[in-house]
Backbone as CSV, one residue per row, in Angstrom:
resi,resn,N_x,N_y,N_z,CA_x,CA_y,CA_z,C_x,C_y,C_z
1,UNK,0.854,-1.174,0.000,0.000,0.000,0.000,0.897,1.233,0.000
2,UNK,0.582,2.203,-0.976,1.306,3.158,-0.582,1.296,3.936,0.078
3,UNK,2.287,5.052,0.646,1.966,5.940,1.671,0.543,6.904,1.099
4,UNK,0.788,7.191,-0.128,-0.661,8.121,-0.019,-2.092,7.953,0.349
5,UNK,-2.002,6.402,0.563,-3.218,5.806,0.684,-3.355,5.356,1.891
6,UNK,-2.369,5.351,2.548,-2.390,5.543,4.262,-2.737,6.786,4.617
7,UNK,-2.052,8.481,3.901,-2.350,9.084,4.443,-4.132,9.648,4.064
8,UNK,-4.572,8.985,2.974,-6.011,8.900,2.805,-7.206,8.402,3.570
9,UNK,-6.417,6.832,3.973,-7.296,6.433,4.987,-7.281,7.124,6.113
10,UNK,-6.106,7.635,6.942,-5.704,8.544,7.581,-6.736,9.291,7.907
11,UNK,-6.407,10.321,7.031,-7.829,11.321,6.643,-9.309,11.388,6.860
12,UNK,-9.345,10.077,6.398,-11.001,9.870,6.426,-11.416,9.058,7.926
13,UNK,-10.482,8.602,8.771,-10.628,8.356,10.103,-10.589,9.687,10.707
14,UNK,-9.761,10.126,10.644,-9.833,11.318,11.555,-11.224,12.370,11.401
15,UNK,-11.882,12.540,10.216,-12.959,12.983,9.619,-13.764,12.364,10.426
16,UNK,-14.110,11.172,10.123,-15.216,10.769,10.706,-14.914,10.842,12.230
17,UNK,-14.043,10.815,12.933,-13.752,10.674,13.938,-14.231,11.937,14.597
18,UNK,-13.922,13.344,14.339,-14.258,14.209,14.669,-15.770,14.882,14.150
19,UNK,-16.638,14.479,12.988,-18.029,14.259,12.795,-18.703,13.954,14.219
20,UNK,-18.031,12.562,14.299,-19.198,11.938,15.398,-18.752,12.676,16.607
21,UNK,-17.982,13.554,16.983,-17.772,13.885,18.285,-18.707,15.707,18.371
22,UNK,-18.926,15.591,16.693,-19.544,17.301,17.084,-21.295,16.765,17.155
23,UNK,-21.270,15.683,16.891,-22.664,15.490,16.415,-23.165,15.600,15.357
24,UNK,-22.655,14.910,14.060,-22.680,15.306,12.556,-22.814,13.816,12.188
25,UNK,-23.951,12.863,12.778,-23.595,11.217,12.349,-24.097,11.351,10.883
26,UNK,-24.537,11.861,10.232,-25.033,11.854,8.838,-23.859,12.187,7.829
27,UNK,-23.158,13.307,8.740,-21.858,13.406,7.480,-20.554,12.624,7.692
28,UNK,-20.645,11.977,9.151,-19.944,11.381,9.643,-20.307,9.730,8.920
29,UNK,-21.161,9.107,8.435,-21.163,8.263,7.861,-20.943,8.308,6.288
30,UNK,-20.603,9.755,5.562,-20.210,9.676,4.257,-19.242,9.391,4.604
31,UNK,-18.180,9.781,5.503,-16.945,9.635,5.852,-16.915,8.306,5.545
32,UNK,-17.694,7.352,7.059,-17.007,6.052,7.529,-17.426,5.280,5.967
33,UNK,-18.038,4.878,5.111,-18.523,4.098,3.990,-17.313,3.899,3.489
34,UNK,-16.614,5.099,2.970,-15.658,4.961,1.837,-14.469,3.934,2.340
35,UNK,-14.619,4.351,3.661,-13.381,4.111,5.004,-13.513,2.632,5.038
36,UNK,-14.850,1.779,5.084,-14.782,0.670,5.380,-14.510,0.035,4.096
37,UNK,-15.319,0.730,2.832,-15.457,-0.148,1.713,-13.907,-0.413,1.355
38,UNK,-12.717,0.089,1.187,-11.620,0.204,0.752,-10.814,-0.460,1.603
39,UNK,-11.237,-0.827,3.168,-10.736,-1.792,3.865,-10.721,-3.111,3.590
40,UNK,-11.480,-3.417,2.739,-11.988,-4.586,2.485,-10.798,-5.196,1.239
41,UNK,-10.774,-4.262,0.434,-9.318,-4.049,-0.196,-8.471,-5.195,0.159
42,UNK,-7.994,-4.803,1.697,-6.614,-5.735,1.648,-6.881,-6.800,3.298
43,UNK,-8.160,-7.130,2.792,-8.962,-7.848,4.122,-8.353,-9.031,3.554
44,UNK,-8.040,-9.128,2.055,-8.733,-10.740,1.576,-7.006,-10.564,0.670
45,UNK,-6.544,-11.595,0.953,-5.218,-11.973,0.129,-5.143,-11.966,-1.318
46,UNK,-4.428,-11.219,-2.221,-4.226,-10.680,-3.377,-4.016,-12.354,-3.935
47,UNK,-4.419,-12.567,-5.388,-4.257,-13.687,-5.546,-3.045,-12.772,-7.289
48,UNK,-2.627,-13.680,-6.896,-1.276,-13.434,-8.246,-1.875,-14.651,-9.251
49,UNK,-1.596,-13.658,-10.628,-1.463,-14.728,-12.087,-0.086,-15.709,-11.965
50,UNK,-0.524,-16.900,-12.146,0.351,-17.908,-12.083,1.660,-17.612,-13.149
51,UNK,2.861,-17.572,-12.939,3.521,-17.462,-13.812,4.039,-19.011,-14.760
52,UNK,4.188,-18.435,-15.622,4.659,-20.101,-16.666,6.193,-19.907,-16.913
53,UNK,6.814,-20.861,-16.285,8.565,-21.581,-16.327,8.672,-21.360,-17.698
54,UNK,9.666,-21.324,-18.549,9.759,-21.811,-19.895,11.216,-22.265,-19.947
């Protein structure tokens, strides 16, 4: 993963993080969606194209 996409997820935790603390759960869940869906990303083991010997 690269760093920019740490400091993205980053981002969007801290967002939502501070949403739900002002009392904003409506914009605070545009936040968390993107946050979870993209977690899912690297939940599940990358499967590689088999390479062929020659």
């Amino acid at each position: 993963m690269a760093s920019t996409e740490w400091l993205a997820y980053g981002a969007l935790f801290v967002l939502a993080i501070v949403l739900l603390l002002t009392n904003q759960v409506a914009l605070a869940t545009v936040a968390i969606v993107p946050l979870a869906l993209t977690s899912f990303k690297y939940s599940f083991p990358q499967q590689k194209k088999a390479q062929r010997h020659r």
